[in-house]
N, C-alpha and C positions, 0 to 999 in steps of 0.2 A: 350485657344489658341492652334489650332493645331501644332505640331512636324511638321518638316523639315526633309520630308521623302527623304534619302537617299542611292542607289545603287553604289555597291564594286564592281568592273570589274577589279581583277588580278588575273594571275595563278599561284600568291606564297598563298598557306592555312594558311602559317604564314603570310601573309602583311595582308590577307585578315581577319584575325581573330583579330590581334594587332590596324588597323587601324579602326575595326568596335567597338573593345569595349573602341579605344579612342574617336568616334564619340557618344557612348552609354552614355559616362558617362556625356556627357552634356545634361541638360534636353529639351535640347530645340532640341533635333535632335533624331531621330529614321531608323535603319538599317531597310529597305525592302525588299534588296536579295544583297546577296552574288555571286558574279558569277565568274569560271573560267577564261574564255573567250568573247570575241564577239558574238561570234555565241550563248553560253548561255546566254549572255546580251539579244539578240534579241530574244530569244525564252522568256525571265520571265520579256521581256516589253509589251508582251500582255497582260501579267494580274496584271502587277503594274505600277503605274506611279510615276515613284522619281520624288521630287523636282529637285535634284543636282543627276550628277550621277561621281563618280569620277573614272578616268578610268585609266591604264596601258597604257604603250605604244606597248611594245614587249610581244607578248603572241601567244601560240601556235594557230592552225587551224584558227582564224580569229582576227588581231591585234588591237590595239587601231585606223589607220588611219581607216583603212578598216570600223569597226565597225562605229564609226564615219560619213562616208559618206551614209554608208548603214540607220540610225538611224535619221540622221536628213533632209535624205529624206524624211522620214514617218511625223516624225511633231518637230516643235520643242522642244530641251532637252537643259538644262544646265548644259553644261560638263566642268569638269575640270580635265585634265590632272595630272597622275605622272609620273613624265619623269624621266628618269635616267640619271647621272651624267653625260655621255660619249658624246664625238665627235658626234657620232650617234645619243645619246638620244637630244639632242640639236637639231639638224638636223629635228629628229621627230617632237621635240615639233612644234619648228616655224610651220611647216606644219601643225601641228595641229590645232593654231592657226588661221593660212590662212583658213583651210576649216571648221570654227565654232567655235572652242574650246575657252570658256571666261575667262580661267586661267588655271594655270599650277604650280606643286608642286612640288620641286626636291625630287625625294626618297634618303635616305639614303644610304649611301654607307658603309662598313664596319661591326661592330655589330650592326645590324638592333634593333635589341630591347631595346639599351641604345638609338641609334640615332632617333628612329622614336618617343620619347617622345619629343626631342626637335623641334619634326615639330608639335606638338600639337597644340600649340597657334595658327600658320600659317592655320593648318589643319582647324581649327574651324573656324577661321575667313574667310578665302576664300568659305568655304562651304556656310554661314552666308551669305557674298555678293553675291553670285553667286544668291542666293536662292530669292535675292529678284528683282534680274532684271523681269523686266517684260516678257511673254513669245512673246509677239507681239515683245518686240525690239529684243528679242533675236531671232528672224524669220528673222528679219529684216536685224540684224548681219550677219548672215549665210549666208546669200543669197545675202549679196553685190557682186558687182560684180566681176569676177576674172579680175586680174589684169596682159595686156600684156605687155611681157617683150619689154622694149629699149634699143637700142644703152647707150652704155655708153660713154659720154663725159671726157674724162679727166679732171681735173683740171690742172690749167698754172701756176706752181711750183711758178714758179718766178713773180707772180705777187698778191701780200697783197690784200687781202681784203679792201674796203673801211665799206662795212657793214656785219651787221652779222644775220641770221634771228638763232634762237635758237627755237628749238622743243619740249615738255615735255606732259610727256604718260605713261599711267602707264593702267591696269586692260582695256582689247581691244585696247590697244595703238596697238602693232604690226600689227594687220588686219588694222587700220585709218592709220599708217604709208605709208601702200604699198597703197592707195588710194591718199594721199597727193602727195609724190613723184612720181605717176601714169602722177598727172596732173601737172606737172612742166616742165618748158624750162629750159635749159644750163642759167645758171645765169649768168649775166656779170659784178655784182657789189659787190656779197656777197658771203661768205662762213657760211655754216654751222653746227651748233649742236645739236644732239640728244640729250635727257635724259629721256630713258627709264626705269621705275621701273623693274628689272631682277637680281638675283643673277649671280655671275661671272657662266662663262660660257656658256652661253647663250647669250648675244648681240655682239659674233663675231658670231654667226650661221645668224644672225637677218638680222645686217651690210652685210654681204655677198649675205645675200637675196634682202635686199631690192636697193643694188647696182645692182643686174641685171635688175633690173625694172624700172632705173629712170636715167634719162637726166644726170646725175653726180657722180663721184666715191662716195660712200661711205665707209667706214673702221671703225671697231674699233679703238678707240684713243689708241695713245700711249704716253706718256712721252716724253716732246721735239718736239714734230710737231708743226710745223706753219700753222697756219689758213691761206687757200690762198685762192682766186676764185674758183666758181661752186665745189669743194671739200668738203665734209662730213664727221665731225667726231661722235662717236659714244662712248659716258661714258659706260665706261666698266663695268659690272656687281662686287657691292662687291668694289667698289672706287669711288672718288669724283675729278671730273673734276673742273679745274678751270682756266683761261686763265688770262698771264701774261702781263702787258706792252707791251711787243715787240711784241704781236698775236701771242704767242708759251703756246700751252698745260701743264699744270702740273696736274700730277695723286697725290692724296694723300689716304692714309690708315687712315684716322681722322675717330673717331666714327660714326655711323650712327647718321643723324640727326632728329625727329622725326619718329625711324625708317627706315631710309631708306637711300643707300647707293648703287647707286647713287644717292645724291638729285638734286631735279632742281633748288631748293632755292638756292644752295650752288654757284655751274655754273651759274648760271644767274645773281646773284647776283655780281661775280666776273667779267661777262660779262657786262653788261651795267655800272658797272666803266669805263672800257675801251673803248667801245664803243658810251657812253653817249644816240646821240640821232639818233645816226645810229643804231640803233635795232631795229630786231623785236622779240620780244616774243608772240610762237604761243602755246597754252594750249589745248591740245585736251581733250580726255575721262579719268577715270582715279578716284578714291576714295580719299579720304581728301583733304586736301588743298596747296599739294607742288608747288609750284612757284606764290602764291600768295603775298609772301614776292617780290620775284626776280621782280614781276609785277610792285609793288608800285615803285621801282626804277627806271623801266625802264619807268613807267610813268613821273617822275620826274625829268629825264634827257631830258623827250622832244621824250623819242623813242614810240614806235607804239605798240598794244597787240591786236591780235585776239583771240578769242574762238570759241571754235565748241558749236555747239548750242543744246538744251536738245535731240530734235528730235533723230539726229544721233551718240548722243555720246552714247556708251554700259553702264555706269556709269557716271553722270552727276557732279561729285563733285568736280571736280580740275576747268571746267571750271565756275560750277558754283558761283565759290568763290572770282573768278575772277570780274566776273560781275557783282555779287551782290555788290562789294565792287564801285563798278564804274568806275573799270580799263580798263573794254574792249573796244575799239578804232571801232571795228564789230565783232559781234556775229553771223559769218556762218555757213550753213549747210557743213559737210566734202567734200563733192564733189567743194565747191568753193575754199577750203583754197587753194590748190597748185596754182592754177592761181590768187591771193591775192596776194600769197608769189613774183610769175615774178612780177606783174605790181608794186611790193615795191620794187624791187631791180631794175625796170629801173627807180623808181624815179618819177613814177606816183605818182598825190598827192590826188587816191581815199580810202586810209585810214585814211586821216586828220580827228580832228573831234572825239566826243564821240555820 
């Protein structure tokens, strides 16, 4: 079986040495080239072609966006992103994100060489998924289409939600978010929530992004907000959302749940108690099986589940878990769910039905 040939694009000698001979020592993956920068990326990808190429954000003479756009004009590549900690590095990644990039790894901050063994496990495994998307979908990813900014609607503080559509996305979730909310109307019945897979820090860069693009405020959650009309909240990276009685937010610091923290299991689960059969739970792209739990529920109160369908999702495993199991209500292509999500929330009855 051949190695999962792999290219380093930073301009630290030490990331770039630590990170290759953590990639090294798994036998299933093999270093290709080593490179400064950008500009040396594009020159030593004439004569190798990585599986995965894992890249830097900030680096001298040619960056990671820069590098990036220049790269998968040529043909498609499976990049993942290391983004750094910061306001900025945040900022970067979503961008990165938006113009290709299928994941993203926070670098360490402080003694790099105690902290970058603890990105090990993470390291491998995202290398692992990245490697086995296909290169057609990931063509296909890249080149969806950009996404024009909208007017932003406010939400009408003082008026409750009657329903709630809930969101969950993990591995190309960001890039299918800003398509979802692309194709959405000002909502007049429901409020909703994100649960994006992101360590903290990252989904208030996300939430600010994806509010300049869509019919409705969005924000990161906070503790204590009220779910109201056409309003959007957003599970904070590194905590667990969960909505109480009165339709008012609570953040918890509880373990991650298979991994993972935000989970969608956890929010959704919380939400179609309250909600029953006024839900919708929408599953987009995404690896393993979070909100397959939160599904069965919301199936069993009576409320509604869409999936994105194998075609368009970048990773087929959240929604496909969904479906297999015999939850999903329709199984769309991305470009329908936003205009699914309006015609639920005025109470059309073309999601009834499995």
């Amino acid at each position: 079986m051949s190695k999962i040939r792999v290219m380093i694009v930073d301009d630290s000698s030490f990331m770039r040495k630590m990170v290759g001979d953590m990639l090294e020592s798994d036998p299933e993956i093999e270093v290709v080239a080593k490179c400064s920068d950008g500009l040396d990326a594009l020159e030593k990808l004439k004569t190798v072609s990585p599986d995965v190429i894992l890249l830097d954000v900030e680096m001298p003479r040619m960056d990671g966006l820069h590098f990036l756009k220049e790269a998968l004009e040529r043909r498609p590549e499976r990049i993942v992103m290391l983004s750094a900690l910061t306001q900025e590095g945040s900022e970067a990644t979503i961008l990165a994100l938006e113009r290709g990039a299928l994941d993203f790894i926070p670098k360490p901050s402080g003694s790099i060489s105690l902290d970058i063994e603890k990105k090990r496990d993470e390291i491998l495994q995202k290398v692992k998924e990245a490697s086995k998307i296909p290169l057609d979908r990931v063509k296909a990813y890249a080149r969806r289409e950009k996404v024009v900014r909208k007017k932003v609607v406010p939400g009408r503080k003082d008026q409750e939600c009657e329903r709630l559509v809930f969101i969950a996305s993990s591995t190309g979730g960001p890039k299918a978010l800003q398509v979802v909310v692309k194709n959405l109307a000002p909502l007049e019945r429901s409020g909703v929530i994100f649960v994006q897979h992101m360590p903290g820090g990252f989904t208030r860069s996300l939430a600010e992004r994806l509010s300049e693009m869509a019919p409705l405020s969005i924000k990161e959650a906070e503790d204590g907000e009220r779910l109201t009309v056409n309003r959007a909240f957003m599970a904070p990276g590194g905590r667990h959302l969960l909505i109480e009685k009165d339709k008012r937010i609570v953040l918890n610091d509880d373990p991650p749940l298979k991994g993972l923290k935000p989970c969608a299991d956890i929010s959704l689960l919380s939400a179609a108690k309250i909600f029953r059969n006024k839900i919708l739970a929408v599953v987009l792209t995404g690896m393993g099986k979070d909100a397959l739990e939160g599904c069965r529920l919301v199936r069993k109160e009576g409320g509604t589940v869409i999936a994105q369908d194998e075609t368009t999702s970048l990773i087929f495993g959240m929604p496909r878990a969904v479906i297999e199991e015999g939850l999903a209500n329709r199984v769309l292509p991305l470009e329908e769910i936003g205009e699914a999500i309006v015609a639920w929330d005025r109470n059309e009855n073309v999601l009834e039905g499995v």
